[in-house]
C-alpha positions as CSV (number, residue, x, y, z in Angstrom):
1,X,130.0,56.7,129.5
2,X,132.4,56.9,126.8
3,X,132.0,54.2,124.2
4,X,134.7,52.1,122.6
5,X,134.3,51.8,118.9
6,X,133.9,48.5,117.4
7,X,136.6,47.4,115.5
8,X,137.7,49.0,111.9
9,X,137.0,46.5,108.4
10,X,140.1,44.8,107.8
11,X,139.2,45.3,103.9
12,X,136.1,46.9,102.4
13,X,135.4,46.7,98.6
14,X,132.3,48.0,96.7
15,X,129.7,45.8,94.9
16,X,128.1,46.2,91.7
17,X,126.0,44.2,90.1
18,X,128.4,44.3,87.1
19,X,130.4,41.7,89.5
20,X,127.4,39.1,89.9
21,X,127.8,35.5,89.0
22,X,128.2,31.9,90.3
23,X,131.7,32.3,91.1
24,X,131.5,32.0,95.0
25,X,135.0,33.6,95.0
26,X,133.4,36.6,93.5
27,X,132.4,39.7,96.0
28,X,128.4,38.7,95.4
29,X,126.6,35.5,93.5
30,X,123.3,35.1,92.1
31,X,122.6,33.0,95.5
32,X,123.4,36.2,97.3
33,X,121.3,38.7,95.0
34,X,118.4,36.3,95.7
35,X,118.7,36.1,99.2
36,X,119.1,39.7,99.5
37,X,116.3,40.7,97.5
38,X,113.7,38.2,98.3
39,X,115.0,36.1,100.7
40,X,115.1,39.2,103.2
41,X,111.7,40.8,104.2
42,X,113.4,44.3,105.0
43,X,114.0,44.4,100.9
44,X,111.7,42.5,99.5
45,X,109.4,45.3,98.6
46,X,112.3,47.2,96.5
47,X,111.8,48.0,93.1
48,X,114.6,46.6,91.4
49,X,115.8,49.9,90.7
50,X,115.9,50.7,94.4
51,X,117.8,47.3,94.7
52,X,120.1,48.2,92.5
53,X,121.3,51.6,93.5
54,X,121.4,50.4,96.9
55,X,123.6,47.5,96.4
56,X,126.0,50.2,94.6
57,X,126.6,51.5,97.7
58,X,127.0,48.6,99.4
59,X,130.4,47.9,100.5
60,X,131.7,44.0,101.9
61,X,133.7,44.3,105.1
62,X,136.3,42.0,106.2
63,X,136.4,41.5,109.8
64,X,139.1,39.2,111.8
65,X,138.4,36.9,114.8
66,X,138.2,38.7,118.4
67,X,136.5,42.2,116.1
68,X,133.8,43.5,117.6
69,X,131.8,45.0,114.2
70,X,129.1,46.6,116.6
71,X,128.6,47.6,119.8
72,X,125.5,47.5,122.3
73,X,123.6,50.9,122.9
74,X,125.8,52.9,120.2
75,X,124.0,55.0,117.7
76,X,122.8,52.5,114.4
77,X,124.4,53.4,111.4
78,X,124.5,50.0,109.1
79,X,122.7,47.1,108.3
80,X,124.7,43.6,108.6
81,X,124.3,40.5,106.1
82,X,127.2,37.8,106.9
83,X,128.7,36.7,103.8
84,X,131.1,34.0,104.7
85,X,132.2,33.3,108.5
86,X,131.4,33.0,112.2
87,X,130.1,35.9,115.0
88,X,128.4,35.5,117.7
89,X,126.0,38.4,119.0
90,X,126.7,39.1,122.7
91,X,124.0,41.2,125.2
92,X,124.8,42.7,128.6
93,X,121.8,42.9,130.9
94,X,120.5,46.2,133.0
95,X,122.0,44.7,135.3
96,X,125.4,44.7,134.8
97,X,127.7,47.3,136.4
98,X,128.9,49.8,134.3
99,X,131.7,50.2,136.6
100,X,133.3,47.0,137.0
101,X,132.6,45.7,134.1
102,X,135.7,46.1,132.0
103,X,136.2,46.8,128.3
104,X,136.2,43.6,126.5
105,X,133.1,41.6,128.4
106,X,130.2,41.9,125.5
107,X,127.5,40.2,127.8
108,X,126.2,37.0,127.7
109,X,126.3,34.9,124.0
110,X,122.7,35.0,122.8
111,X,123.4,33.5,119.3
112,X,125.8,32.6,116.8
113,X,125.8,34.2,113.4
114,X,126.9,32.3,109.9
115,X,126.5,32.8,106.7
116,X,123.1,35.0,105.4
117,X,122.6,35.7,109.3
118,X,121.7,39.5,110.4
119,X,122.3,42.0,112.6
120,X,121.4,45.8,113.2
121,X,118.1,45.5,112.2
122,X,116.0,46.1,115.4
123,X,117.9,49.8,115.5
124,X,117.4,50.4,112.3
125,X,113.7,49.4,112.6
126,X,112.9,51.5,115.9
127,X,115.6,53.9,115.5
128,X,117.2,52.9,119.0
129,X,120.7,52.3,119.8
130,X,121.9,48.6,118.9
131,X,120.6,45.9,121.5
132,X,123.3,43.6,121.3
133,X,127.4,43.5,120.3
134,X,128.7,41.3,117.9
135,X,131.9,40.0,117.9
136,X,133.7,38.0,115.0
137,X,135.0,34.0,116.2
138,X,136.1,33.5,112.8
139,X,137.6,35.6,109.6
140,X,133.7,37.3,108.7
141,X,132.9,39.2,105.4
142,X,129.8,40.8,105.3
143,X,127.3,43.2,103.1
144,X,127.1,46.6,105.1
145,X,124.3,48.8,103.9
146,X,124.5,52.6,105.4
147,X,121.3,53.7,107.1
148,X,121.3,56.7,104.6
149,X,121.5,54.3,100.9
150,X,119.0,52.3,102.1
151,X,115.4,53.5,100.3
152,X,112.9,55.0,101.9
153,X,110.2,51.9,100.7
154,X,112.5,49.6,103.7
155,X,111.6,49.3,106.9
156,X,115.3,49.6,107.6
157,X,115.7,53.3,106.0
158,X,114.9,55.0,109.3
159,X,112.0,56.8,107.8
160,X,108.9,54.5,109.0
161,X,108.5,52.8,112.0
162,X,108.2,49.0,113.1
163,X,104.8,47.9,114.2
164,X,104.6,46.4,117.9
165,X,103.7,43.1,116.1
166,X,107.2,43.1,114.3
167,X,109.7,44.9,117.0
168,X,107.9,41.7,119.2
169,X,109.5,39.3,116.7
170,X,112.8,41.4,116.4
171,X,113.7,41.1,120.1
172,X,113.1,37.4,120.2
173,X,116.7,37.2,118.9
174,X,118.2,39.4,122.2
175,X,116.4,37.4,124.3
176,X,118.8,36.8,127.7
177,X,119.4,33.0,128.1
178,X,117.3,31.7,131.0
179,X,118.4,32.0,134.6
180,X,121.0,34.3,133.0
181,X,123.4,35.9,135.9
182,X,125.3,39.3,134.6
183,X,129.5,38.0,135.5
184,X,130.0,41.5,136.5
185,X,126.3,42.4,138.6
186,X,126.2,45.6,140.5
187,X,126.8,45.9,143.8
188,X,127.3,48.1,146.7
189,X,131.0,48.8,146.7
190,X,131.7,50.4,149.8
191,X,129.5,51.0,153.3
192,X,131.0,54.0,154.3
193,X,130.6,55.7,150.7
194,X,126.6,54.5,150.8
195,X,126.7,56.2,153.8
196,X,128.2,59.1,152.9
197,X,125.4,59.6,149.8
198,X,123.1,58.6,152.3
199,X,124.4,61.6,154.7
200,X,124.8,64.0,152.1
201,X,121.0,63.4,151.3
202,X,120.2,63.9,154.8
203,X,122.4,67.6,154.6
204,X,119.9,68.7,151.5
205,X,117.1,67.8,153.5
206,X,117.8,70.0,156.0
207,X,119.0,72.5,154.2
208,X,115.7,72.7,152.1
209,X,114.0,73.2,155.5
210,X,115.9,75.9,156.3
211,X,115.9,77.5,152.9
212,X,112.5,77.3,152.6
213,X,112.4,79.2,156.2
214,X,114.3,81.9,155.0
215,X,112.2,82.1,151.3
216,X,109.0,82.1,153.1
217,X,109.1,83.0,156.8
218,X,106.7,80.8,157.6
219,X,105.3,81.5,161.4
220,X,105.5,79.2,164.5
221,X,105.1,79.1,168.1
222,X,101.2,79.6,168.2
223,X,98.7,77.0,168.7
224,X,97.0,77.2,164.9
225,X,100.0,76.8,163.3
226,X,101.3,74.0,165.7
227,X,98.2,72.3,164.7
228,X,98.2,73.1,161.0
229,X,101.7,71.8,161.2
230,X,100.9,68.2,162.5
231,X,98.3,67.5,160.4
232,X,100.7,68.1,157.6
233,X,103.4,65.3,159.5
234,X,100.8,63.3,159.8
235,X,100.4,63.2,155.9
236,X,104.0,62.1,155.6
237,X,104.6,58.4,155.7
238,X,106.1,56.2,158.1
239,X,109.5,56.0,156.6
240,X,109.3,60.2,155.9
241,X,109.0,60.9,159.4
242,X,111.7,58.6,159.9
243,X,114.2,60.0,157.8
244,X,113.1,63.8,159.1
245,X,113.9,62.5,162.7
246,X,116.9,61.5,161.5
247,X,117.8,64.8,159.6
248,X,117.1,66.5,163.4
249,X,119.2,64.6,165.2
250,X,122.1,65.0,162.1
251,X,121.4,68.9,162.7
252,X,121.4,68.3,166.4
253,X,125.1,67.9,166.9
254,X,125.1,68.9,170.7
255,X,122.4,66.5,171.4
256,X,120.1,69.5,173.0
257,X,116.9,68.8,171.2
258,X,117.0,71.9,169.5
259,X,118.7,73.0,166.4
260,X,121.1,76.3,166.8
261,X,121.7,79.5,164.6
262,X,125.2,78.1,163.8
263,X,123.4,74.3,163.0
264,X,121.3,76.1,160.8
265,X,123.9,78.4,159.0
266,X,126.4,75.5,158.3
267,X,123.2,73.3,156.9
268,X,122.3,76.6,155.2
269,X,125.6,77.3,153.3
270,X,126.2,73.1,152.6
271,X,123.3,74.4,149.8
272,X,125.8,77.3,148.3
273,X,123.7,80.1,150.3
274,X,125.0,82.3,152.9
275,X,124.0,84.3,155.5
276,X,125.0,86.9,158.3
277,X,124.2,86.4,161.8
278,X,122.2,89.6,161.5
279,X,120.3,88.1,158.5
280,X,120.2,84.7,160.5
281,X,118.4,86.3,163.7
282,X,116.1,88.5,161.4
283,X,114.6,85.6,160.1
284,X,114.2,84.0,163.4
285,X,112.5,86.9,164.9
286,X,110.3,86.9,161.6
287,X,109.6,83.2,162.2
288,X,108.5,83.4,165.8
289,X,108.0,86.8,167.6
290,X,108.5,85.1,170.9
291,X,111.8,84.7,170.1
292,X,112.8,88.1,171.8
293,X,116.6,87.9,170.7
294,X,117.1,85.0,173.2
295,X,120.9,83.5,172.5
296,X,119.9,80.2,173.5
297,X,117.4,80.1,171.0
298,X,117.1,77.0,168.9
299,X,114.5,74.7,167.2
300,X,112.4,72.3,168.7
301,X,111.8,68.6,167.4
302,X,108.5,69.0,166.7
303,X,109.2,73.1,165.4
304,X,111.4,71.1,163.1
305,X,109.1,68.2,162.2
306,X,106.8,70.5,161.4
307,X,108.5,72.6,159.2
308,X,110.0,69.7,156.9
309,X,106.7,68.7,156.5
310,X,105.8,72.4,154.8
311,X,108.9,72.6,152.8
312,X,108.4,69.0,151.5
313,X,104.7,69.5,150.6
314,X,105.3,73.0,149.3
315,X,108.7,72.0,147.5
316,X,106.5,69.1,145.9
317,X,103.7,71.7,144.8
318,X,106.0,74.5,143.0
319,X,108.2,72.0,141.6
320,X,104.7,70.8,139.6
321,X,103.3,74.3,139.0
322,X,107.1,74.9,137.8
323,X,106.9,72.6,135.0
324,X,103.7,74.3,133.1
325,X,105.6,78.0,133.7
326,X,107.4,76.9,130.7
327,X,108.9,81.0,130.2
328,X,109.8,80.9,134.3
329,X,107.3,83.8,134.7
330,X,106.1,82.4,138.5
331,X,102.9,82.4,137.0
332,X,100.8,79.5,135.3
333,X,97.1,79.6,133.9
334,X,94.5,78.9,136.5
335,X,92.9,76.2,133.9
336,X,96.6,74.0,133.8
337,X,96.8,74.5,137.8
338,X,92.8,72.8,138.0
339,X,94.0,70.6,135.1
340,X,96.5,68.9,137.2
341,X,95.4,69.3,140.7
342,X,92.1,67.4,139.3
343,X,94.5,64.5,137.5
344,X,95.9,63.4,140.8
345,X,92.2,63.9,142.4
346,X,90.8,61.6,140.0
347,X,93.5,58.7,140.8
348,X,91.9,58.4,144.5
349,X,88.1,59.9,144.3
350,X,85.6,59.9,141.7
351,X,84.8,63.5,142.5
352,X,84.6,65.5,139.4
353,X,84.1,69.0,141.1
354,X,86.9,71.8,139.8
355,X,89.3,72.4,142.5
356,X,89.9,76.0,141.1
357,X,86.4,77.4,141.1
358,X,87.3,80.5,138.6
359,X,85.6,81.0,135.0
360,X,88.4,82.3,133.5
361,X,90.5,79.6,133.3
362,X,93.0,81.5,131.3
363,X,93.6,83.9,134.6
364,X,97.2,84.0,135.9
365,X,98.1,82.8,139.5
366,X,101.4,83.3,141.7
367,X,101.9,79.2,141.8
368,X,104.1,80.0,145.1
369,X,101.9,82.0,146.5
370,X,99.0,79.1,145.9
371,X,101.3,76.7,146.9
372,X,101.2,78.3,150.3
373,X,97.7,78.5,150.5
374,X,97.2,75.1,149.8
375,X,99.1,74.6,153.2
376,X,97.1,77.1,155.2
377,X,100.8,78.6,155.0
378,X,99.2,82.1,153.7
């Protein structure tokens, strides 16, 4: 997403405290020192040294009706105290489209700012991006205190961190009105595209069958595997097997109820691999020694079905195990593999025995090559 940037001050002049006095028309009063210093809870623990040098460094911003002065989700950088005027503060909802949405919509109005109101303290506070735009309804001056003069003692200095108790408070003022309905809500913007995404998923799938049929030369046509093989569908759910039988018959373009070498080379290549029909029919003959060089040879359904079901189970292990081989060595420690094997144990059984029954838990293992023996694949 590229941001707009709010709008630039109209006019920005420095404070000192050399300038303070009764005179409203003056940049800062006594009124406003006060309500600065003790009136607001992010300074009132500021020596009045702190104070000082701070408001030094201040600067007062002009800003002109229809300025935005900040945006939502851009980096914090200030701190916001209206002096004079009217802004209102503005948040879009998650559920607004990002898309369609154009420029100038802010979200919906979730208050309205005058004089001695704030804004840009909830970023400050939990170093997050602003949660809310403001945008100026009538000519607005305000005190702007950069994130990097404000003193370390303040809350709004970046350098401590809001408790749960106050950040609670904070976001009472972003709070969506109620029954709130985004103008611009996402939604689906074209069938044929969503099914086009939904296709191209489809093309991975079985491309990641294939792939993982040429990586591992898994072995089928014998009785123990068939069997191995369907216990592991069974595992899947409902809606897997669903979308696997759909991936078959995508595959299937000639309706034969088998898959061919060119099905599988196309599929194959749609995941930037390729392959001769030399190096095709080697790994076929690998795959299934009854295979005998037969032209008409092609995949079965339930070959298929089978073989998802390994490449999705084993894809799901080594992308795990992949994430603890932090120097991409193929190798993790046998006490991380138990660690998180055991985790996901734990969430369905109460069974506290080690999966990995090894005493040297520091002992490397081939996560691929564990992978397939957690499959009976090895």
């Amino acid at each position: 997403i590229e941001w707009q940037q709010p709008t630039q001050p109209r006019q920005e002049r420095s404070i000192t405290m050399d300038l303070v006095s009764t005179n409203d028309e003056l940049l800062i009063t006594t009124e406003h020192v006060d309500y600065l210093w003790t009136g607001l809870d992010f300074f009132r623990d500021l020596s009045y040294e702190e104070f000082r040098d701070m408001l030094a460094k201040a600067s007062l911003q002009t800003y002109n009706p229809g300025d935005v002065i900040i945006r939502q989700g851009m980096p914090p950088k200030s701190f916001f105290v209206i002096k004079s005027g009217v802004a209102e503060m503005c948040v879009k909802s998650k559920f607004d489209d990002p898309i369609s949405t154009p420029p100038n919509y802010l979200g919906a109005v979730v208050n309205e700012l005058t004089k001695f109101d704030y804004f840009g303290e909830r970023a400050l506070s939990t170093a997050e991006p602003y949660a809310a735009s403001v945008r100026v309804l009538e000519k607005t001056r305000c005190f702007v205190f950069n994130v990097e003069d404000i003193p370390e003692s303040s809350i709004l200095s970046k350098q401590r961190r809001a408790s749960r108790e106050m950040i609670d408070k904070l976001n009472q003022r972003y709070v969506l009105p109620e029954g709130y309905t985004p103008s611009y809500a996402a939604t689906p913007k074209d069938d044929s595209i969503l099914e086009l995404l939904v296709r191209f998923k489809q093309i991975r799938q079985a491309a990641m069958c294939f792939k993982y049929i040429m990586n591992t030369e898994p072995t089928w046509g014998d009785t123990g595997q068939i069997a191995r093989r369907s216990k592991l569908v069974s595992k899947l759910s409902k809606s897997q097997r669903e979308e696997f039988q759909k991936v078959f018959e995508l595959a299937d373009v000639h309706k034969r109820g088998k898959i061919s070498l060119l099905n599988m080379r196309e599929f194959i290549e749609s995941s930037r691999t390729t392959k001769t029909d030399s190096e095709m029919l080697e790994m076929i003959q690998k795959a299934n020694p009854l295979y005998h060089g037969r032209v008409d040879y092609g995949i079965t359904r339930d070959e298929f079905m089978g073989v998802m079901a390994e490449a999705e189970f084993y894809s799901l292990f080594t992308e795990t195990f992949e994430a603890l081989d932090k120097d991409k060595t193929g190798y993790v420690k046998a006490g991380d593999l138990d660690e998180v094997l055991g985790g996901v144990r734990d969430l369905i059984s109460g069974d506290r025995k080690s999966i990995i029954d090894v005493e040297d838990k520091d002992m490397l293992v081939d996560y691929e090559q564990f992978s397939k023996m957690l499959l009976g694949a090895a």
